[in-house]
C-alpha positions in Angstrom: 133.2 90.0 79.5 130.9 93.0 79.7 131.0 94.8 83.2 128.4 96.4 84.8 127.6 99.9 85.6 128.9 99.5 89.2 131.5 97.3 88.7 132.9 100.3 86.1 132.5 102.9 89.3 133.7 100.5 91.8 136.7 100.2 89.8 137.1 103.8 89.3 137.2 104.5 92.9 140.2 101.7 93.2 142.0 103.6 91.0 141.3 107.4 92.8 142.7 105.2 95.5 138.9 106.2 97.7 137.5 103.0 98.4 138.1 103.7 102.0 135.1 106.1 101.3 132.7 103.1 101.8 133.7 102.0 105.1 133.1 105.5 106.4 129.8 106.1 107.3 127.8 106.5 109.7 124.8 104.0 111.2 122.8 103.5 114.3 119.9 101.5 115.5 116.5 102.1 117.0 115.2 99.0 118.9 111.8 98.1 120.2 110.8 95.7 123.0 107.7 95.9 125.3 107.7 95.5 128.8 106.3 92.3 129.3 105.6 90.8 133.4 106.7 87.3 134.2 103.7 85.3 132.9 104.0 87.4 129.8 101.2 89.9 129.6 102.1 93.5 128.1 102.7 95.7 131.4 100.3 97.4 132.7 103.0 99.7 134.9 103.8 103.2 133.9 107.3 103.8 132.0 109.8 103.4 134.5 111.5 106.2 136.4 114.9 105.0 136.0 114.7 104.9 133.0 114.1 109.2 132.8 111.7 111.0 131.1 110.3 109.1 127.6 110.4 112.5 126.0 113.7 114.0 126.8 115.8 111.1 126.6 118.4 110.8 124.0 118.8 107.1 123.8 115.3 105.3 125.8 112.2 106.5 125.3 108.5 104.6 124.5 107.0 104.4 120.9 103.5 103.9 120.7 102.5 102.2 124.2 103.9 103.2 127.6 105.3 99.8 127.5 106.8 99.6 124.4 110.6 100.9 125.0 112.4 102.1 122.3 116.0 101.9 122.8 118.4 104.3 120.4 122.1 104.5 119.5 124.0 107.5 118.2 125.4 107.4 115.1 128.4 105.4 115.1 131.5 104.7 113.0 131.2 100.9 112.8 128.6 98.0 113.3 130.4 96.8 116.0 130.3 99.9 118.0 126.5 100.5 117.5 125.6 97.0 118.9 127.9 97.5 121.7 126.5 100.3 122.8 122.5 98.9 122.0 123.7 95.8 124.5 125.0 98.4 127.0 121.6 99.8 126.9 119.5 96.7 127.3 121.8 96.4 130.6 120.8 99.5 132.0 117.4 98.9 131.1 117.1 95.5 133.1 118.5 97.6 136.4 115.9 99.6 136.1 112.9 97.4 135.2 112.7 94.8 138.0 111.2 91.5 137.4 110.0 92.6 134.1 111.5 91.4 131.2 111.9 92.8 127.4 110.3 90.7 124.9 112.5 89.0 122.1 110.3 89.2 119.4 108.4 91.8 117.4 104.7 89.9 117.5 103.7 90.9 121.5 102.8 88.4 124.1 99.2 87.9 125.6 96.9 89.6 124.5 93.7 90.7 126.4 92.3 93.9 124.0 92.6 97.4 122.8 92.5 98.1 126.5 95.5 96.3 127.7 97.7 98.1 125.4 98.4 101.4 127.4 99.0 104.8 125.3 102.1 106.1 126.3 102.3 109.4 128.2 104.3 112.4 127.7 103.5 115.1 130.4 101.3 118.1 129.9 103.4 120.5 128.0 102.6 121.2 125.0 104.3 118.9 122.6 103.7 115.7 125.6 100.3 116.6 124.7 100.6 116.7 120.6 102.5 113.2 121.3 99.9 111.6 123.2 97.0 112.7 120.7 99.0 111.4 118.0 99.0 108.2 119.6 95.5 108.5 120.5 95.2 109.1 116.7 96.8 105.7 115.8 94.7 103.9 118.3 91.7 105.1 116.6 92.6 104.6 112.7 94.1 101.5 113.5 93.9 99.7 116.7 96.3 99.6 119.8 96.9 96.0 119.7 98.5 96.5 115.8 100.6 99.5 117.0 102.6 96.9 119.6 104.3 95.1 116.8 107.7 95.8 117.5 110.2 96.3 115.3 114.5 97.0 114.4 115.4 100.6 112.3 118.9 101.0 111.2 119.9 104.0 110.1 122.8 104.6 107.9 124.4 107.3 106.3 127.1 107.4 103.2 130.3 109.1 104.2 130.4 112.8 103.4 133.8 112.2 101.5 131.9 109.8 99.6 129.7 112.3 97.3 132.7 114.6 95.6 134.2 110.9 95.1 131.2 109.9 93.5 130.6 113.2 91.8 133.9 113.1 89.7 133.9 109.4 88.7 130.1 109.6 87.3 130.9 113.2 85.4 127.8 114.4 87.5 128.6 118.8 87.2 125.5 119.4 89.5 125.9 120.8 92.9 126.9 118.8 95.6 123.7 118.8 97.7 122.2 118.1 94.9 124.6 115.2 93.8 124.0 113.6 97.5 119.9 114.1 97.4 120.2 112.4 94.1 122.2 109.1 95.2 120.2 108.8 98.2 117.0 109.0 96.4 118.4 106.0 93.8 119.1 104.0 97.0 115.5 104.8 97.9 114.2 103.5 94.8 116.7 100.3 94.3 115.9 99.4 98.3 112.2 99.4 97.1 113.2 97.4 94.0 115.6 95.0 95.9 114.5 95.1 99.9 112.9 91.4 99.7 115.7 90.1 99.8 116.1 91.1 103.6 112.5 90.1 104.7 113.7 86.5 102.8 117.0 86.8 104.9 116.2 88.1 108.2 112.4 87.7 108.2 111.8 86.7 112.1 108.1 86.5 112.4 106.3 83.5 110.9 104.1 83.0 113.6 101.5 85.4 115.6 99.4 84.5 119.1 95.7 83.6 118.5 94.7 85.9 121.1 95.6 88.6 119.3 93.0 87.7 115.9 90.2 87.9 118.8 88.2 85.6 116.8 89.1 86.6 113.2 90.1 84.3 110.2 93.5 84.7 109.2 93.9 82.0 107.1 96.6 80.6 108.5 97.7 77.1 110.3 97.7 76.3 113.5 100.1 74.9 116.1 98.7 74.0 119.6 96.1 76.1 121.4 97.5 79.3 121.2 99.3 79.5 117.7 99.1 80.1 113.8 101.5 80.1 111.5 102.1 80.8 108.0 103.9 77.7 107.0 106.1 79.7 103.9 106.1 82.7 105.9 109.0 85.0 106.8 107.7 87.8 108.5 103.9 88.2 109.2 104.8 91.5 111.0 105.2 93.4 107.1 102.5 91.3 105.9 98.7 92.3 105.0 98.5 89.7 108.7 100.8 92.5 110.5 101.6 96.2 111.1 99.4 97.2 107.4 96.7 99.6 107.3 93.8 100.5 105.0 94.1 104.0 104.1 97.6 103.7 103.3 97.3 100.3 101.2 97.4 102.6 97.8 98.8 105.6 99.0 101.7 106.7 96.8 104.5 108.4 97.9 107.2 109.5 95.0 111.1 109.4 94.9 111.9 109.9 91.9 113.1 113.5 93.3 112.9 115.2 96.7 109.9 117.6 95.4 107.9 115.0 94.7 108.3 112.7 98.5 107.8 116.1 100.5 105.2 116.8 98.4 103.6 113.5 98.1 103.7 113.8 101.8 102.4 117.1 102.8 99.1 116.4 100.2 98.5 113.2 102.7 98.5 115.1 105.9 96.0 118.1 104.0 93.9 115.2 102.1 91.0 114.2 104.6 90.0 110.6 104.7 86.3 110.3 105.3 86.2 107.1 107.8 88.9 109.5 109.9 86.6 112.3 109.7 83.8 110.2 110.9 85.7 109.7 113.8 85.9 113.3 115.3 89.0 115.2 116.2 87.8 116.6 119.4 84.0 115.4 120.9 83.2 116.3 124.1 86.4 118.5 124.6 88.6 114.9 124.3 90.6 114.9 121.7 90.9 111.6 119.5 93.3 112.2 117.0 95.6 115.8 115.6 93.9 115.6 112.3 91.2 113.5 110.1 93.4 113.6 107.2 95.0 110.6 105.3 98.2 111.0 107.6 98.2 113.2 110.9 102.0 113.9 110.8 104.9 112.5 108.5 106.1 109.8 110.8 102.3 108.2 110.1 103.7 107.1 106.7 104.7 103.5 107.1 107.5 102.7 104.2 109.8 100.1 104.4 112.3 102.8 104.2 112.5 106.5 104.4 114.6 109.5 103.9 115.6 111.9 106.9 117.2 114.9 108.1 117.8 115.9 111.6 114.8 118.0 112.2 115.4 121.5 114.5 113.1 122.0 117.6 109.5 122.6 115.9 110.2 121.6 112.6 108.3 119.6 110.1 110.4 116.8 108.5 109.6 117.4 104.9 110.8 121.2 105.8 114.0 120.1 107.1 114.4 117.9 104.0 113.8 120.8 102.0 116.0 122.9 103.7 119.1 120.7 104.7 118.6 117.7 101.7 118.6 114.2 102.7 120.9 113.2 105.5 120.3 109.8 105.9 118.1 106.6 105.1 116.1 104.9 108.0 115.8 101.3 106.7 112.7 100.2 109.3 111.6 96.4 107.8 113.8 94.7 110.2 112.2 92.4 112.6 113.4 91.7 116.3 115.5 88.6 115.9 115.1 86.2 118.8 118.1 84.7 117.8 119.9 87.7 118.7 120.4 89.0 122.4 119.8 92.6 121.0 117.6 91.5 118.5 120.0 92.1 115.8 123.1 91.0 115.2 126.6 92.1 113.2 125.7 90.0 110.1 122.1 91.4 109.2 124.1 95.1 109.8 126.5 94.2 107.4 124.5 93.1 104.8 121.9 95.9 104.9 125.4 98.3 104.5 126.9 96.5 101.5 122.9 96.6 100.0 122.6 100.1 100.8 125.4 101.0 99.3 124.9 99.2 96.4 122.0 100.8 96.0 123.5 104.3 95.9 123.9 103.3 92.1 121.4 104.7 89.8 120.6 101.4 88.1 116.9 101.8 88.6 114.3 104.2 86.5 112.2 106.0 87.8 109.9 104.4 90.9 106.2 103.2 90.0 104.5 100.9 92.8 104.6 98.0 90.3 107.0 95.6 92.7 105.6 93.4 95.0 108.5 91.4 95.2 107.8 91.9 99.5 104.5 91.1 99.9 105.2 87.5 98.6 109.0 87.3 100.5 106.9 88.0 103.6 104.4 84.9 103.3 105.8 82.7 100.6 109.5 83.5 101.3 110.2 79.8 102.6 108.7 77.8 100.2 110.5 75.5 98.1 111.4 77.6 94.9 111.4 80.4 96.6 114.0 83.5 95.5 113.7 82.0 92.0 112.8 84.0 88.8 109.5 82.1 89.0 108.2 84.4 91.8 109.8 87.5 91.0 106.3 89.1 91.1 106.7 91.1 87.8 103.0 89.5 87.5 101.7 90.1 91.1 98.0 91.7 91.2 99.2 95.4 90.6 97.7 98.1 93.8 95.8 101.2 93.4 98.0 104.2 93.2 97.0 107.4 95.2 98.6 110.3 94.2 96.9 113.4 96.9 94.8 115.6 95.4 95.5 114.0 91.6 94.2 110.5 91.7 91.2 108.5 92.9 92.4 105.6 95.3 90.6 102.8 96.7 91.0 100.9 99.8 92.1 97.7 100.0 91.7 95.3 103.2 94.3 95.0 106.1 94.9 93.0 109.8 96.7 92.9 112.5 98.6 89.7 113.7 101.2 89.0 116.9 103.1 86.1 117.8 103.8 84.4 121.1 107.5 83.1 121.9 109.0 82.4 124.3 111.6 85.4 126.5 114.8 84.7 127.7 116.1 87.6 130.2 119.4 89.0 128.1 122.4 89.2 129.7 124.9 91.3 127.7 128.8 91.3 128.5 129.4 94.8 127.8 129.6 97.0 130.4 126.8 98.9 132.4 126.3 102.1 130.8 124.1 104.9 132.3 123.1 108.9 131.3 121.3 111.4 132.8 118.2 112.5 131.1 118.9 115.8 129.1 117.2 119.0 130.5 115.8 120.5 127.1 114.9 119.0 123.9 112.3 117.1 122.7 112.3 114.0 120.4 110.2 113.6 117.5 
């Protein structure tokens, strides 16, 4: 019987005697959850100071709104640990929040407007200020209400020991930065080739709030007063309904090598968009966004998955890829499970690892934007049929590609949906844990 390419490798590592090497990396979550008050209405109250200061904590800060938390774990040697210690932090959140509760899911409660979506705030240093304006930014390009979709990153990195492992058994004689950039950038592309299959697994958004269309046609079916639903759908928060945006609908961003994604990048934050420039960057000495390019900073680039490197005080991402080589993959199309007290649970961790590593594998070519296997897991991922070779989307409308500064792109159409369930107050077993805010540092 004819074996595969990484049944060959995973057998060669048996026989080093190194498949240890695969249970020995590193991951960590990053959860979202607004603030919500007991009739379930985003809060309106400023970010909590018991919580400690949004920009200098390590582990709870705010993401877009001053009511969206976002809570973070270190890097940790096991699943088990990293949800622990994500529980441990809901706890401490709840003492500190008073009759407010987190909200389960990533579509927001109520919704009354832009308005009742507060920015969050930073302080009036200089980087609180770049921070805010950012957010400002994102508020004009593409609407406050979109940018409190809440969502689940995990973050995951292969063991060091790994990469001389895998060096050896694939003959690869290149350096061993440049072995490691190389398998993270396959799992890049194989994650963009295979990553349906976790919005068809774990999707956790099929339904958004009517008050959050304000009026529009979305197409989809409704339930009650105060609810539509897609009735295939998996998760309307990754799909053209949910967190999706015009101007980046055919931006392309390469990684077939590291050269190419920093590159890609930096054109998009030099390449001006004309509706952002319409908008103004500062009128009447108030300041509505960093930049009218396509992206203001990195971080504007919404991919299901991304590369990363732990970037020094001041520094650009795609510098501290360039400098340091990829130190880990943020896998960010994870939805809040309301199944889950922490909104995500041992299981979904375990099975984004084993795809992840999987993925390391070089069984992919090089990456074209040809794949739309997501796009139809995220409305159609339900129905009947569905995960069948009859929807594999090799024949799915293909998008416009925009390369910066080498290709024409067009636009294509996006909006913003939200979901109402109902929240259940958590109550974790682990114990309470609690930090002091650091002193210096900022996060990104």
């Amino acid at each position: 019987m004819k074996t595969s390419v990484m049944d060959e490798r995973l057998a060669a590592l048996a026989r080093a005697g190194q498949t240890p090497v695969l249970q020995s990396g590193l991951r960590g979550i990053e959860k979202e959850s607004l603030r919500v008050t007991p009739e379930g209405y985003i809060s309106a109250s400023p970010h909590p100071a018991g919580l400690g200061a949004a920009m200098t904590h390590q582990w709870v800060t705010t993401d877009f709104s001053e009511a969206l938390l976002e809570l973070i774990t270190p890097p940790m040697a096991s699943n088990w640990e990293a949800l622990n210690f994500l529980c441990e932090l809901h706890r401490f959140v709840y003492e500190q929040i008073g009759d407010e509760l987190l909200w389960s899911t990533s579509m927001p409660c109520r919704i009354k407007g832009d308005s009742s979506v507060p920015i969050a705030r930073y302080g009036n240093s200089n980087v609180g200020r770049m921070k805010e304006i950012y957010r400002r930014g994102l508020a004009q390009r593409y609407g406050r209400v979109m940018q409190a979709i809440a969502g689940v990153h995990f973050n995951y990195s292969v063991a060091e020991a790994f990469w001389p492992v895998f060096r050896e058994i694939t003959g690869n004689r290149a350096e061993l930065r440049s072995v490691r950039d190389d398998g993270y950038l396959a799992l890049l592309r194989n994650y963009r080739r295979y990553g349906w299959i976790v919005l068809y697994l774990f999707g956790a958004s099929p339904a958004v709030c009517r008050s959050f269309l304000c009026g529009r046609d979305s197409g989809l079916e409704t339930m009650g007063d105060a609810t539509v639903y897609g009735r295939h759908a998996t998760t309307l928060r990754l799909s053209d309904l949910g967190y999706r945006n015009e101007s980046q609908a055919g931006l392309y961003v390469g990684m077939n090598s590291l050269a190419e994604y920093t590159e890609d990048l930096d054109a998009a934050i030099l390449t001006p968009y004309p509706p952002y420039e319409s908008m103004g960057t500062v009128v009447d000495g108030d300041w509505r966004q960093l930049s009218t390019s396509i992206l203001q900073i990195e971080n504007e680039y919404y991919g299901h998955i991304r590369p990363k490197q732990v970037a020094h005080s001041g520094e650009r991402p795609t510098h501290a890829l360039e400098r340091r080589g990829i130190a880990y993959v943020e896998v960010r199309a994870l939805d809040v499970s309301p199944a889950d007290p922490a909104g995500i649970s041992q299981n979904e961790m375990r099975f984004i690892e084993a795809l992840l590593l999987y993925s390391c594998y070089p069984t992919v070519l090089r990456w074209t934007m040809r794949k739309r296997a997501s796009a139809t897991a995220c409305m159609f991922g339900s129905r009947p049929g569905a995960g069948s070779p009859d929807w594999n989307c090799e024949s799915a409308p293909k998008p416009a590609v925009f390369r910066p500064g080498r290709r024409k792109f067009s636009i294509g159409s996006g909006l913003s949906a939200r979901s109402s369930t109902r929240t259940n107050r958590m109550i974790p077993t682990a114990r309470l844990w609690k930090r002091s805010t650091r002193k210096s540092g900022t996060r990104r």
